[in-house]
C-alpha positions as CSV (number, residue, x, y, z in Angstrom):
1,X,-6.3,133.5,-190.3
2,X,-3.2,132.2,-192.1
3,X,-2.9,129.5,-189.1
4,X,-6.7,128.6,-189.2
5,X,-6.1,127.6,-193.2
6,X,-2.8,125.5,-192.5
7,X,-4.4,123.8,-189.8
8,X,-7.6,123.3,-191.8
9,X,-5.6,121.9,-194.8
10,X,-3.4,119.6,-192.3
11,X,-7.1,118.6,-190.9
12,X,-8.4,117.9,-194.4
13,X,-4.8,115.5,-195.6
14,X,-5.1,113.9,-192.0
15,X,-8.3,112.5,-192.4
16,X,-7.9,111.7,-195.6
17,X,-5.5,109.6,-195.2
18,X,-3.2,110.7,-198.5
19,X,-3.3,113.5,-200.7
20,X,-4.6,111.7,-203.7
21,X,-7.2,110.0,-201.6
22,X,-9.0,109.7,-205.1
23,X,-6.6,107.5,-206.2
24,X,-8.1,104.3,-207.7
25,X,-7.2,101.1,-205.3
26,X,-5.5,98.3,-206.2
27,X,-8.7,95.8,-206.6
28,X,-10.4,98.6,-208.5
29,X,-8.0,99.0,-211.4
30,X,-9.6,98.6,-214.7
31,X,-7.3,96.0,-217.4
32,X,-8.4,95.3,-221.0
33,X,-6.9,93.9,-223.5
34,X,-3.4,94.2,-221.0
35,X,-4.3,98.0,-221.4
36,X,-4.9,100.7,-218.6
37,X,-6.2,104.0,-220.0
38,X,-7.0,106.4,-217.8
39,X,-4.2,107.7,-214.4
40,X,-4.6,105.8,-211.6
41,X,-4.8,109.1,-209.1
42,X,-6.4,111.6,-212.2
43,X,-2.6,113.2,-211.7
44,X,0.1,113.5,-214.2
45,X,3.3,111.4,-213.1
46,X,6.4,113.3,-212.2
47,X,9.1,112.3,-214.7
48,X,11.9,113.0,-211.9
49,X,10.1,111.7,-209.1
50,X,9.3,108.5,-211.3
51,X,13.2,108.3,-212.3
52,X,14.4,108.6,-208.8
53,X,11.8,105.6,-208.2
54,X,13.4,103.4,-210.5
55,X,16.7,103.6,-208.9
56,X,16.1,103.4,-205.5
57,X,17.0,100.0,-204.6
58,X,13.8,99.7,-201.8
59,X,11.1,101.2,-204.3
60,X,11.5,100.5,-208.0
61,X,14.7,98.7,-208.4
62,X,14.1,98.3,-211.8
63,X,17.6,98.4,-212.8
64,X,18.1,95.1,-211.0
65,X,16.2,93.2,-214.4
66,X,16.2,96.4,-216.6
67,X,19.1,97.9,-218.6
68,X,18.8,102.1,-218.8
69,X,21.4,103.6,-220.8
70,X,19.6,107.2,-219.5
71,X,20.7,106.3,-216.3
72,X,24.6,104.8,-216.8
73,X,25.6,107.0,-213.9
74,X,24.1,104.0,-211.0
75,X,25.8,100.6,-211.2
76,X,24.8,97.2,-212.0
77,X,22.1,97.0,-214.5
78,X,20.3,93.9,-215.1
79,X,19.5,91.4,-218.4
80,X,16.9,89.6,-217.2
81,X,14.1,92.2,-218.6
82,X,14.0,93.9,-221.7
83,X,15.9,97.1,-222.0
84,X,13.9,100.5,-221.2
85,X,15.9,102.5,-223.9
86,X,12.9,103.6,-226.3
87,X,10.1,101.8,-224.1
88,X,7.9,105.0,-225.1
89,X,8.2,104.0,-228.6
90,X,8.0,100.4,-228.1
91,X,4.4,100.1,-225.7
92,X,1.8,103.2,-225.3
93,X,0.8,105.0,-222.1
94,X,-2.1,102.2,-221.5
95,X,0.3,99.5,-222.2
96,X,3.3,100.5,-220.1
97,X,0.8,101.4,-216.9
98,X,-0.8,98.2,-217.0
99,X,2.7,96.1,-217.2
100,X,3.7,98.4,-214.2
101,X,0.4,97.3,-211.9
102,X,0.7,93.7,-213.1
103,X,2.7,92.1,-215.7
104,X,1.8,89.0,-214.8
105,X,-1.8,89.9,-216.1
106,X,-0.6,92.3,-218.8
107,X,2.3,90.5,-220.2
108,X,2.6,86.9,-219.0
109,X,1.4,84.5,-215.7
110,X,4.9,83.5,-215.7
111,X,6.7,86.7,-215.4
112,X,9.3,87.5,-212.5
113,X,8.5,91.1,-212.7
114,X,6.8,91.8,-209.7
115,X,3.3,93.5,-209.9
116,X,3.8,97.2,-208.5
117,X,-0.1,98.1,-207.7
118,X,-1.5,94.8,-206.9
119,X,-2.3,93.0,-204.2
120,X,-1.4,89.8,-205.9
121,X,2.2,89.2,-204.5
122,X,3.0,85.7,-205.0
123,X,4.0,83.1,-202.8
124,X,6.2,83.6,-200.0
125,X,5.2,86.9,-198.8
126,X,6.6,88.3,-196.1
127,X,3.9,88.9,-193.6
128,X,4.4,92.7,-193.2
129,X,4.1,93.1,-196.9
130,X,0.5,91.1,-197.3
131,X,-2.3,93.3,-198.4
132,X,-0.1,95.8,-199.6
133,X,1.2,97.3,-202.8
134,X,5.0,97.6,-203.6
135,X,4.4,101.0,-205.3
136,X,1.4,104.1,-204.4
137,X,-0.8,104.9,-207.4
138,X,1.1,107.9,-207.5
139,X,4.1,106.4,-207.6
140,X,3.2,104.2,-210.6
141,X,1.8,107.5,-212.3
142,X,5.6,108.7,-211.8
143,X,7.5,105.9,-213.1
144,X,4.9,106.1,-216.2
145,X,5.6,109.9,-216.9
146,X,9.7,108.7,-216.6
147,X,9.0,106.0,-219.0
148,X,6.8,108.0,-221.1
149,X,10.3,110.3,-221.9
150,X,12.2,107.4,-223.0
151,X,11.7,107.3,-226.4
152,X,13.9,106.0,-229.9
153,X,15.8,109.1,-231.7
């Protein structure tokens, strides 16, 4: 019986596709007034998860523009952004979610951040990343719940 249920369950994710198959896509996503309410799976982020995102040079990278004084253990922490120390206090939930799918709707056309859960990539996309987003919904969800911790004292 025990089998029949993990190979049920296996069926179930496989077709799926992903377990958060709920997740809102990318050209469904819902900004007003360079705010985004509601989760883009219906999930709480991971706060770890979303931490280890940030750092990993191939997902987040956000220290390359972002200085993190939470995380002075990894090298080479950038100017070009503003720092992430208090972001919490600084933008809400709505606010931070919506510059992490698209600052260059939420904060400004001109920005060089680059739009996490958008299909809008810029120019000079390399052809095996067209059509795709740089982060999952979950994904964003997790760097949110990191971001949501870093708060002023």
């Amino acid at each position: 019986m025990r089998k029949l249920i993990v190979a049920t369950s296996v069926a179930i994710l496989c077709s799926t596709g992903s377990v958060f198959a709920d997740a809102v896509g990318p050209s469904d996503v819902k900004m007003v007034d360079a705010v985004i309410e509601n989760s883009l799976t219906g999930q709480m982020g991971d706060p770890a998860a979303g931490r280890d995102i940030m750092i990993n040079r191939k997902l987040g990278n956000c220290l390359a523009c972002h200085m993190n004084t939470e995380i002075s253990e990894q090298p080479f922490h950038g100017e070009v952004g503003p720092p992430l120390d208090g972001a919490a206090s600084r933008w809400s939930e709505g606010e931070l979610r919506a510059i992490l799918v698209n600052a260059k709707q939420a904060v400004n056309p001109d920005s060089i951040m680059p739009s996490f859960y958008s299909l809008e990539l810029g120019a000079r996309v390399a052809e095996k990343f067209a059509g795709k987003t740089i982060l999952d919904a979950q994904q964003v969800e997790d760097v949110l719940a990191y971001l949501m911790t870093l708060k002023d004292e």
